[in-house]
C-alpha positions in Angstrom: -15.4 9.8 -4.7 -12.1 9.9 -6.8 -8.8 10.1 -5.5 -5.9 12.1 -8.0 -2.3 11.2 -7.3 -0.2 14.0 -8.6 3.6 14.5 -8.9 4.4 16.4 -5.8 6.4 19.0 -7.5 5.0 19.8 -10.9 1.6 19.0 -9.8 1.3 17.1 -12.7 -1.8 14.0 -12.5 -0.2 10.4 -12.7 -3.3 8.3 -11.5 -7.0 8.6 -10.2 -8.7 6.1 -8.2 -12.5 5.9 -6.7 -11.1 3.0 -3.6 -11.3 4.1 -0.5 -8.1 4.6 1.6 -8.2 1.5 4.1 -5.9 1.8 7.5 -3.1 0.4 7.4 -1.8 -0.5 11.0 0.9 2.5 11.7 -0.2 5.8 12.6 -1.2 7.7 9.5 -0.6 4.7 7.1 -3.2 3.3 4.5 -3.5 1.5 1.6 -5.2 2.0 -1.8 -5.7 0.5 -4.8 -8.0 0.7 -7.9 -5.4 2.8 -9.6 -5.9 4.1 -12.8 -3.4 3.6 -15.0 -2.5 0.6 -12.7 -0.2 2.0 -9.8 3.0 -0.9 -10.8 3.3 0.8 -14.1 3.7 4.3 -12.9 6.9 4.4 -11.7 6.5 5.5 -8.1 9.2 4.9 -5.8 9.7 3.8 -2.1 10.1 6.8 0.2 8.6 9.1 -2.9 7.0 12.3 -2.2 3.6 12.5 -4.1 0.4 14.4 -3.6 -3.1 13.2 -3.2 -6.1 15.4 -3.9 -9.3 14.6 -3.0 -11.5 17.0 -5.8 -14.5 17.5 -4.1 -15.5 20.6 -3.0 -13.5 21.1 0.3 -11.8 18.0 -0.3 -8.0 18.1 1.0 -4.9 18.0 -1.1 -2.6 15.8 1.2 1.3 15.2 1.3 2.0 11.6 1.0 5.1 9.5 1.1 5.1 6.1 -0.5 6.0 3.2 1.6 5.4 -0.1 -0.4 4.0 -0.6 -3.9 1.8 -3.8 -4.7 2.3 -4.7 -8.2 -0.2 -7.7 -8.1 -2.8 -5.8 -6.2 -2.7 -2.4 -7.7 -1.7 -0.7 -4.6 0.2 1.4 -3.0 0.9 2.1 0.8 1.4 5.5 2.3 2.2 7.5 5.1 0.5 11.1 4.8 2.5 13.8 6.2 0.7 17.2 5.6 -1.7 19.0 3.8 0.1 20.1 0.1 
């Protein structure tokens, strides 16, 4: 199932990934990676607003706020905050 992280404003697509969102420890945080184009070359920034749609039908378009960007891993950690 893909993932499609938009700009949280113009709604415009930056990357798509099929990974899974894995938990991350705090409440509401997770991980994911599998970015494409690679999530270190995109530009996001720490404490960024984005959006994350899942496409399917029924899927939810989420709120997210970035929280740590792995280069090496192509990752990114985020805390959702709302349905977009």
């Amino acid at each position: 199932m893909p993932y499609i992280l938009k700009s949280y404003e113009t709604g415009t697509t930056l990357s798509q990934t099929t990974d899974a969102p894995q938990a991350a420890g705090a409440f509401e945080e997770y991980a994911q990676a599998g970015w494409v184009p690679a999530a270190a070359g995109l530009g996001l920034s720490r404490g960024g607003v984005y959006r994350l749609d899942d496409p399917m039908p029924g899927g939810v378009k989420r709120k997210i706020k970035v929280v740590a960007i792995g280069a090496g891993l192509n990752a990114f950690t985020y805390v959702r905050e709302g349905v977009a």
